[in-house]
N, C-alpha and C positions, 0 to 999 in steps of 0.2 A: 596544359599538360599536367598529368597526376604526378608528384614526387612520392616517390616509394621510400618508407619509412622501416627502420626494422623491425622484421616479425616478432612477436613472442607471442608464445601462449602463457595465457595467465589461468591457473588451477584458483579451485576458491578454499581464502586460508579460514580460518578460526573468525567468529565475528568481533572485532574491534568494537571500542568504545566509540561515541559522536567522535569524530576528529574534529581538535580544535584548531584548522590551519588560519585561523583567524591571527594567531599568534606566530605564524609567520609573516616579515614584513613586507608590505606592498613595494613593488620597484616599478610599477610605470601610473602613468599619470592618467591615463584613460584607457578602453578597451572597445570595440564592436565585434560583437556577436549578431551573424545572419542566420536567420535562419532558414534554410533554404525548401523547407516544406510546412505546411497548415499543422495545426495539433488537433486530429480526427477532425481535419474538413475546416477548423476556426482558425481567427489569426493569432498569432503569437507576437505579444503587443508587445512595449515598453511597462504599460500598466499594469494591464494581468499579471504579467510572470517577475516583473520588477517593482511593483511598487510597494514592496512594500520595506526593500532590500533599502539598507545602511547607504549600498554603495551605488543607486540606484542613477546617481549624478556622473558618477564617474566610468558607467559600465551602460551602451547601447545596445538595445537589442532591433534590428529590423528585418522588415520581410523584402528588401530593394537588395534584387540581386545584383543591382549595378556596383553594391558595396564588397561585394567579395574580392575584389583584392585588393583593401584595405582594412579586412576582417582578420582580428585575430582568431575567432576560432567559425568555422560552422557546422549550424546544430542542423539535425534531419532526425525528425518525429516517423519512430521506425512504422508506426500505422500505415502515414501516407508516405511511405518512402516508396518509390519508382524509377526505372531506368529515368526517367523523366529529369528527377532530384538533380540528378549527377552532368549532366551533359552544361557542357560550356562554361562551367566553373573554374576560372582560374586558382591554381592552387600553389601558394609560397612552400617553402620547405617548412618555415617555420609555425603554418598555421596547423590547429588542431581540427579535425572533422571527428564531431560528438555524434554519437546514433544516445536518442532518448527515447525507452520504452519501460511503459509501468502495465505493462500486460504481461499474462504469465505468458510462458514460454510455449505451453500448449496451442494456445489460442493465437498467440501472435509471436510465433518463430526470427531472428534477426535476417532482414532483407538484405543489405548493403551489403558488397559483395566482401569477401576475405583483402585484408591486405591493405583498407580502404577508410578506416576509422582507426583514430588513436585514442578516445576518450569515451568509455560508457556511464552511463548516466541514468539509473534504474533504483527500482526498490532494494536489488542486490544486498548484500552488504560489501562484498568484494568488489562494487563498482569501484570505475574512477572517483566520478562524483555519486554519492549517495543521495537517491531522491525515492525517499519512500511516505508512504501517506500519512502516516505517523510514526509514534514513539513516544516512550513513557519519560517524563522526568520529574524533577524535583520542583517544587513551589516556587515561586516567588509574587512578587507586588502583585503582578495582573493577574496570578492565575494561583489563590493562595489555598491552603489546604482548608477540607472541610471540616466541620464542628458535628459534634453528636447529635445535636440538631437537626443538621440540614440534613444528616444520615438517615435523621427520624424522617423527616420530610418527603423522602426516596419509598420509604415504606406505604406511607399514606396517599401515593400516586396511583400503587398497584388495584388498580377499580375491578378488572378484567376478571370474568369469571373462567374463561381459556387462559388458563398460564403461560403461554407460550403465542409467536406469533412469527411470521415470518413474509416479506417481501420478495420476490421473486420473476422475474419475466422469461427465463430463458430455463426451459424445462430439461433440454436433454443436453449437458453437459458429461464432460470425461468420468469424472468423480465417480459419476451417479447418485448424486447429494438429491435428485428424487424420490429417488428408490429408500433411500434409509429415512427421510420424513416419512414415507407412505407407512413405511414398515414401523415406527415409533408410534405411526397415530393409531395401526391396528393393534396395536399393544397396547392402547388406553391413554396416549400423550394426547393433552387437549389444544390444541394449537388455532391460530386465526390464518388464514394465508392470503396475502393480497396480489395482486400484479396480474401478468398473463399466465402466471399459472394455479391461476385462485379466484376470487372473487375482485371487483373493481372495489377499491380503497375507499372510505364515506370520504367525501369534501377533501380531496387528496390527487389531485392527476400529477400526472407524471413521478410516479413509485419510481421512478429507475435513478431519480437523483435522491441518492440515500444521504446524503447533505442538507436536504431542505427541511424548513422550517416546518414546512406538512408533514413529512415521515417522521419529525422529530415528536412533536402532539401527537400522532397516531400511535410510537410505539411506546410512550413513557407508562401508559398506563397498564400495559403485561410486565409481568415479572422475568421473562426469559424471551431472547430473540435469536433466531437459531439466525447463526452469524459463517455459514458454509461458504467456502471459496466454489468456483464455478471448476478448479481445480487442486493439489495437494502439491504443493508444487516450496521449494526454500523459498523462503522469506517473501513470499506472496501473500501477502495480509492486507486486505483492504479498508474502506473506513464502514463496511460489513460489521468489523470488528469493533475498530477505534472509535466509531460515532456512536454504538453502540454504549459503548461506556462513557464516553466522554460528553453527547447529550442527549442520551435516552433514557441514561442511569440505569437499565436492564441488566442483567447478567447475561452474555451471547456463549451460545451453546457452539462449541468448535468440532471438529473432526478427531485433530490429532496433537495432543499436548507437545509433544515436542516441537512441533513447529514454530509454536508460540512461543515456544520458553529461549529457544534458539533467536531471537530475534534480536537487532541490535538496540541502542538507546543509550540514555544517558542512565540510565540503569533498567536492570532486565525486570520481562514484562511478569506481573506479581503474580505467583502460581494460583493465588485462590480470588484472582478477579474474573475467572473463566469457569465453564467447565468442560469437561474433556470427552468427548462418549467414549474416547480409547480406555478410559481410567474402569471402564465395566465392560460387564464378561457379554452381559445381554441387552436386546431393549427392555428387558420386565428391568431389569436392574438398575437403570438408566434414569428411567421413569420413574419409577421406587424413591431414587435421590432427590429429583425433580420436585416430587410430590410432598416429600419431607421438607426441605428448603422452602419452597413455595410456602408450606403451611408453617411457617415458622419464623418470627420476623427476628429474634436470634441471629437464626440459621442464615435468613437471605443477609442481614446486613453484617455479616461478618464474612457475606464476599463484595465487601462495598466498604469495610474497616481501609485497603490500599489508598483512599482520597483521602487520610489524613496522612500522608507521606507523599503522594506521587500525584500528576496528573498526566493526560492524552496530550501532547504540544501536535499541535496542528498547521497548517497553513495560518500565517505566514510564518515559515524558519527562515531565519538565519545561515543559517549551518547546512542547508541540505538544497539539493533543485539546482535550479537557476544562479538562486544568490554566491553559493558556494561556485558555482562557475565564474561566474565571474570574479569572486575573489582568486580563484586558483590562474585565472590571467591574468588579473592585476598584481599577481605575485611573480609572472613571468616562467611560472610553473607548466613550459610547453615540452610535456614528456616525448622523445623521441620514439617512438611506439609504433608500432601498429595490432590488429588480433589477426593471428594467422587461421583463424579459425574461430570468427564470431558465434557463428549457430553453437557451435559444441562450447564453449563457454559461458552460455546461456542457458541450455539445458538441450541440446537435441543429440543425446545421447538415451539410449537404453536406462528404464529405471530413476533419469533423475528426478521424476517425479511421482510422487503413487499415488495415481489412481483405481490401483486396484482395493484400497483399504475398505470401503464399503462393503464388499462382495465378501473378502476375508472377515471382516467381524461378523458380518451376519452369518456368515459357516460356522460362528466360534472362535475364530482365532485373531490376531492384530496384525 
């Protein structure tokens, strides 16, 4: 039997700093987390998604549904979520049901029905738990800031006589992030384009894991990588973006400045580590900046001056995903909740995402 929890609808406030709930103190001794669906079809291990966590000892994650009703919370990967998920699931009053999704809203709408989840768990910033692909912070031991040097070194990568380059498999998107490369290259942008909608990658398969050690050698040596979402959607930023800078050392070419600049961290993300084509009127204009930048090692490494202050923190956090779940159980933090209206909290409303901005700039206007 489902226990029904109280409704609220939760509006999205202002973005917050990282929460440090680390610094509140743990009150139980152990915790299980099932989960009760695959992550896009894999298993969601102990290892994968905990190993790398502090509390890795004291916090279980399994796919044995024979453990839900002795789980404190479970998670449903809203990809594979199905009527299927839900059926024969014993449910205490006190346990929490997580929906976790890192797809934009476009693409993949909240399945699980209203009334039915007390905990979300997304790139959001207004989620429960915040679980996004990245975020910017400050130095330390592992990951210490860079020297003039190595800035120089960044310079000396750029080989490529096309300035620009871009990865891609999936042509007809919301956006229409097609239509405005097409339109940038017949303006004079010299661009490389790999995947299924370009040419096959040299000594590179599988372009679609923009993580790998192959895209990373492939794109270090262009000076720009056009870093477009497959949508324009809040706080939808993928490692499109963050791998880009973090190890390609490129400058990614974005949509829409504020999106970016709106995003949360342990500080916000550095206005002159990007560029913005909303910041120009045209593509001649666009290009213009491009071509200046490019020809000017000045110009590019003074949007590369940010790594002597900041870096990209990546998988593994602490602070964000899984890990943070589990500390918010071990802290006994089981919010009496539920969304009276998941989809519309997510964005399946009118406008909360634009993609119409393509279409409006190239008319002229933002």
């Amino acid at each position: 039997m489902t226990t029904q929890r109280k409704s609220l609808e939760i509006s999205p406030e202002k973005p917050p700093s990282v929460a440090k709930s680390e610094q509140v103190p743990i009150s139980k001794e152990s915790v299980v987390i099932v989960a009760a669906t695959k992550f896009f079809r894999m298993e969601i291990s102990q290892e994968r998604f905990l190993g790398h966590c502090s509390l890795r000892d004291r916090c279980r994650i399994t796919e044995d549904k024979a453990k839900v009703a002795e789980a404190d919370a479970v998670v449903f990967h809203n990809a594979d979520f199905d009527s299927m998920s839900q059926q024969n699931l014993p449910r205490r009053a006190d346990q929490v049901y997580v929906v976790a999704n890192i797809e934009s809203p476009v693409n993949s709408p909240m399945r699980p029905p209203n009334d039915y989840i007390n905990w979300t768990m997304t790139f959001r910033h207004d989620s429960d738990i915040w679980y996004p692909y990245a975020y910017f912070s400050t130095p330390d031991i592992a990951h210490p800031a860079l020297t003039d040097e190595e800035l120089d070194k960044i310079w000396s990568q750029k080989t490529k006589n096309n300035i620009a380059t871009w990865l891609v498999s999936n042509c007809d998107t919301k956006n229409d992030r097609k239509l405005l490369v097409t339109k940038l290259i017949e303006s004079g942008l010299t661009v490389d384009i790999w995947g299924g909608c370009g040419n096959p990658a040299p000594a590179c398969a599988g372009v679609s894991l923009q993580s790998s050690e192959c895209v990373k050698w492939l794109v270090q040596p262009y000076k720009f990588y056009i870093s477009f979402e497959n949508t324009n959607c809040p706080d939808y930023v993928t490692e499109k973006f963050f791998e880009t800078l973090r190890s390609r050392y490129a400058i990614p070419i974005v949509m829409q400045r504020k999106l970016y600049e709106d995003l949360r961290g342990d500080v916000k993300v550095p206005p002159n580590s990007f560029i913005a084509v909303d910041d120009f009127k045209s593509p001649a204009e666009l290009i213009k900046h491009l071509n200046k930048v490019g020809n000017s090692k000045n110009l590019y490494l003074s949007y590369h001056q940010w790594r002597k202050e900041y870096y990209v923190k990546f998988d593994p956090m602490e602070d964000t995903g899984y890990c943070e779940l589990c500390r918010r159980l071990l802290q006994g933090n089981n919010a009496q909740k539920s969304y009276a209206d998941l989809g519309g909290w997510y964005g399946n409303k009118p406008d909360f995402c634009d993609n119409g901005f393509v279409k409006r700039w190239l008319a002229g206007g933002k």
